[in-house]
C-alpha positions in Angstrom: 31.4 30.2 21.3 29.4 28.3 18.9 29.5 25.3 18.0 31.4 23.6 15.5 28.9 22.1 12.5 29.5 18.3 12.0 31.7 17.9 8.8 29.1 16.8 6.1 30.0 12.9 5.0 31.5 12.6 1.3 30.4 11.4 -1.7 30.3 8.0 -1.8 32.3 6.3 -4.7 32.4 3.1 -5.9 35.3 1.1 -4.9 35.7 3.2 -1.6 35.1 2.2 1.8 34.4 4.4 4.8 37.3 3.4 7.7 37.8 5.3 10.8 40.7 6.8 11.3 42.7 9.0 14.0 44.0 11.8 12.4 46.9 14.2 13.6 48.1 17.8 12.6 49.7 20.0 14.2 50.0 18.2 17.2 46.1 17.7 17.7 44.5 14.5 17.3 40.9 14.1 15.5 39.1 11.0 15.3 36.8 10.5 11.9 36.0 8.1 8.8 38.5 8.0 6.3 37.7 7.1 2.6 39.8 4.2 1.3 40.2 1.6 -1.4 38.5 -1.8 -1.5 40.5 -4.6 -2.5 39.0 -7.8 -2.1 39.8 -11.7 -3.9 38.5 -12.0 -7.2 39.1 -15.2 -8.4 38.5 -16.1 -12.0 37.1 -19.8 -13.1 36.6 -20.7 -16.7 34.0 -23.4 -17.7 34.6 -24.3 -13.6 38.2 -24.4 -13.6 40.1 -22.3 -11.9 42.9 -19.9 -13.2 43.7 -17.1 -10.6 42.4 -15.3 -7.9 43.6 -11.6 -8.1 43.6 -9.1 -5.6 41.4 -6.2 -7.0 38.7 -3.5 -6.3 35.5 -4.7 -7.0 34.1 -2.5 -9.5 33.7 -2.9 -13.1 34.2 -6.7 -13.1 32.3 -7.3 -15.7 35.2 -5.4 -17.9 37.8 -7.0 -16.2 36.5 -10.7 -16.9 36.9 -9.7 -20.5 39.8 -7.5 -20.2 41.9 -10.4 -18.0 41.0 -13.1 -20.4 42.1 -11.6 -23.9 45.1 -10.2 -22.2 46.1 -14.2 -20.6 45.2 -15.6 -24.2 41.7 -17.5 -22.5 40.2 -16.4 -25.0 41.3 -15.5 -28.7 38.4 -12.5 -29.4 35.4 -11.2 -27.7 32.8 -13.1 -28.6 34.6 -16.1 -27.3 33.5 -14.9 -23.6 29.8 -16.2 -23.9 28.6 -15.4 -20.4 30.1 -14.2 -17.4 28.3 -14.3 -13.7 29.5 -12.6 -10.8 28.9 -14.7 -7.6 29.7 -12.8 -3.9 31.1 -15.5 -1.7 31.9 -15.2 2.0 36.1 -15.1 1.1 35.6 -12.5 -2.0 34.3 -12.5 -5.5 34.0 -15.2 -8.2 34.0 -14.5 -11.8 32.3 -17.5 -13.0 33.1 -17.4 -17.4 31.6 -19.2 -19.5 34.2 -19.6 -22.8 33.8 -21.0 -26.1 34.6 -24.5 -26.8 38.3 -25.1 -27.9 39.2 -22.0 -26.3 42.5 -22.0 -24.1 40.2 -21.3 -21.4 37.7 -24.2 -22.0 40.7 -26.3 -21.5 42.2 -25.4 -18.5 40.2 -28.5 -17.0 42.5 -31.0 -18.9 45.9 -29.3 -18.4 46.4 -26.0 -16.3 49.8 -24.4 -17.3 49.4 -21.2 -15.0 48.0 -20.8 -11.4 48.4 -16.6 -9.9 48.0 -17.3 -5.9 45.9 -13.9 -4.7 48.1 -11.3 -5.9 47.7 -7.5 -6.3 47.5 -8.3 -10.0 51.2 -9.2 -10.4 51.1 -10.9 -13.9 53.6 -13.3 -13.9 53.5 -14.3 -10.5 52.5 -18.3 -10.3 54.5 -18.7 -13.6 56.2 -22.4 -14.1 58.2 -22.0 -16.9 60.6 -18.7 -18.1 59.5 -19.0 -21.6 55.7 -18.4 -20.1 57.0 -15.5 -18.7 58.4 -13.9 -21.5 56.0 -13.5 -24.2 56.4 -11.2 -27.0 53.8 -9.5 -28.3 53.7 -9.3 -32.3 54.9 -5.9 -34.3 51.8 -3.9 -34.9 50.9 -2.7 -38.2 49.7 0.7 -37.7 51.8 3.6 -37.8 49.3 6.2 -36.4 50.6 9.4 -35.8 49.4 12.3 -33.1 50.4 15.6 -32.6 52.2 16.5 -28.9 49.2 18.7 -28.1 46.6 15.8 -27.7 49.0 14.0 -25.4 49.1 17.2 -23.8 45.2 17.5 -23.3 44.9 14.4 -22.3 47.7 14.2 -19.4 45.8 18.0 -18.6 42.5 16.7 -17.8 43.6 12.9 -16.2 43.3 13.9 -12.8 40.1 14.8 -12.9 38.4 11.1 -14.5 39.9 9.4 -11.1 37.1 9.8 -8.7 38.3 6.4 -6.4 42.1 7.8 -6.3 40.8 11.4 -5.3 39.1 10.2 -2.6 41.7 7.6 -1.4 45.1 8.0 -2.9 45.3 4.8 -3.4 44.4 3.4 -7.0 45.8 3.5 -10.2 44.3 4.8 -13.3 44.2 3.4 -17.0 42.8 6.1 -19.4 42.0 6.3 -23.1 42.2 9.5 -25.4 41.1 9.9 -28.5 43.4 11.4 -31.8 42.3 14.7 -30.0 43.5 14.3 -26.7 39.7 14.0 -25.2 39.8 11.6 -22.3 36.8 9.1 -23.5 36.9 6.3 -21.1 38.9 5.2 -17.9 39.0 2.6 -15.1 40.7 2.8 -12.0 41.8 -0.1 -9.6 44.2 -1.2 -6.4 46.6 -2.8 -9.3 47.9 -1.4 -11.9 47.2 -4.5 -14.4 44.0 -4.7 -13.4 43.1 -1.0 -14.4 44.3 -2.0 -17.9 42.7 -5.1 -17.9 39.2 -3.4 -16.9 39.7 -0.6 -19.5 41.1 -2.9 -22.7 37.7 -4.8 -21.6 35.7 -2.4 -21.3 36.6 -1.3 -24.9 35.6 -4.6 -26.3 32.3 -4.4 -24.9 31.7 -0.8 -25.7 33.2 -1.8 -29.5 35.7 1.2 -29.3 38.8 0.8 -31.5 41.9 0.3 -30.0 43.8 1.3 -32.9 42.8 5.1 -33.1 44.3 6.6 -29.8 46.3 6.9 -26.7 46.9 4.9 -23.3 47.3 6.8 -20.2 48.9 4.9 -17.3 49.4 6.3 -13.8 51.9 3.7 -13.6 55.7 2.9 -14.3 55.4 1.1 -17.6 56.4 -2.5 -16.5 57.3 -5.0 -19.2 53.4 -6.4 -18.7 51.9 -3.0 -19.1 53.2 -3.1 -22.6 52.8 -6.0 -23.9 48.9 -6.1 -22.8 48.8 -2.7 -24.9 50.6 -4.2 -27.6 47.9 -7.2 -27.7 45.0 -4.9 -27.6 46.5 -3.2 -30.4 47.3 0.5 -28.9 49.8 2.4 -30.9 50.8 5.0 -27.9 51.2 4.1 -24.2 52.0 7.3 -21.9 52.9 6.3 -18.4 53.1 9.1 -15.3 56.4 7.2 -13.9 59.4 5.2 -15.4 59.7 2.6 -18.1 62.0 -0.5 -17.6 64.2 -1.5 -19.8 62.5 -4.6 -20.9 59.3 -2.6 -21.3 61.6 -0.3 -23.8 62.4 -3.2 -24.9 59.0 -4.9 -26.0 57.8 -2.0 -27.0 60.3 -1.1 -29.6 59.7 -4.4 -31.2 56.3 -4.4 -30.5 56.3 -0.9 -32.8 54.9 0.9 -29.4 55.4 4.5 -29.1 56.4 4.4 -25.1 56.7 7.6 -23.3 57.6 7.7 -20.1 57.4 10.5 -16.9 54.1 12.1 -18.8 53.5 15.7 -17.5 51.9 18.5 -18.8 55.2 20.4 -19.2 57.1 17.6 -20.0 57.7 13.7 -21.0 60.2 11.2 -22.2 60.1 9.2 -25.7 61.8 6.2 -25.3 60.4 4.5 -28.6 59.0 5.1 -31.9 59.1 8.6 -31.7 57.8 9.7 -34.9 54.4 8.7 -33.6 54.6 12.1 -31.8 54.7 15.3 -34.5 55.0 18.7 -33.0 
């Protein structure tokens, strides 16, 4: 009988760790490596003070520095992140920024308002007060308008820009389309904030409008979810699961088109539906 050839090791991809792993089927056992997703501390410091330490995948940090800190208000506009050093420590990562002066994140030093304890990107966890928790984005001014079929591509063709969640089933996906449905950038992570984070950053510091466009999620569409589109100025937010209602919510004041349980054969429209034209 011959031999069996040894099963040739995948791909490697960033953000993926090889674990071993006993695997059953059928009633017989196999022992092999496993792909999986990294998640390690990431803690972000501004001008030396600390802010948070998310729980994250460390890839594309560079994007999420940027991402994270115009979507906490740290910093009013892009240029206000001057420098931003990655520094491997023993526990995790740190993201040491360097912000402009007069910044909210220059100040955290003198009076910190907001500490997130080592969370899988929870936004609001580590919030003191109910109004900090709350905060509603302004009504956008655009009034963009995209026909179906570009959502249509771009929900087609999703699966296929999420290497990490191929390999590991385990991260979610933040995408962005442009008015033709053509996928043109996405970042994946453990946490489903931090994907948008990484991608809204990653925008900035590629200069690619935010205004001209639709968000993918492979999400629900959480209240935070929405209002961190709303602030990066996206028109159109498309999540694979459910809304809630407070997302529905902020995004109908936030002028948000918010569709919900986005497949290829099918989606709800829970706001501003005129944004989609058939």
């Amino acid at each position: 009988m011959p031999s069996r050839k040894p099963a040739r090791p995948a791909e490697s991809v960033p953000g993926t760790a090889r674990r071993g792993v006993q695997r059953w089927r059928g009633g017989v056992g196999e022992a092999l490596a496993d792909a999986v997703a990294e998640e390690v501390p990431v803690a972000m410091r501004y001008n030396g003070a600390s802010f948070a330490v998310m729980m994250a995948t460390p890839c594309d940090l560079e994007d999420f520095a940027m991402g994270f800190s115009l979507s906490e208000g740290l910093i009013l506009k892009p240029d206000d992140l001057l420098r931003v050093e990655v520094q491997p420590r023993l526990e995790g990562i740190e993201l040491a920024m360097t912000v402009a002066a007069g910044t909210p994140g220059a100040l955290l030093g003198e009076s910190p308002t907001r500490l997130l304890p080592g969370r899988s990107a929870c936004g609001i966890c580590g919030t003191r007060e109910l109004e900090d928790a709350l905060r509603a984005p302004p009504p956008l001014d655009s009034d963009q308008r995209y026909p179906v079929a570009a959502l249509q591509r771009a929900l087609e063709t999703l699966e296929q820009h999420q290497p990490m969640n191929a390999r590991t089933g385990a991260t979610h996906a933040a995408a962005w389309a442009d008015e033709a449905g053509d996928i043109q950038l996405v970042r994946e992570d453990v946490g489903r904030h931090n994907a948008l984070d990484k991608l809204t950053g990653a925008m900035c510091r590629q200069s690619l409008p935010t205004t001209r466009g639709l968000l993918l999620i492979s999400s629900r569409a959480s209240y935070e979810m929405v209002s961190k589109a709303a602030q990066a100025g996206i028109g159109i937010v498309a999540a694979l699961s459910a809304p809630t209602a407070l997302a529905i919510d902020i995004a109908q004041s936030a002028r948000i088109c918010l569709v919900g349980f986005a497949r290829q054969n099918g989606y709800n429209v829970y706001t501003c539906a005129e944004r989609l034209q058939s």
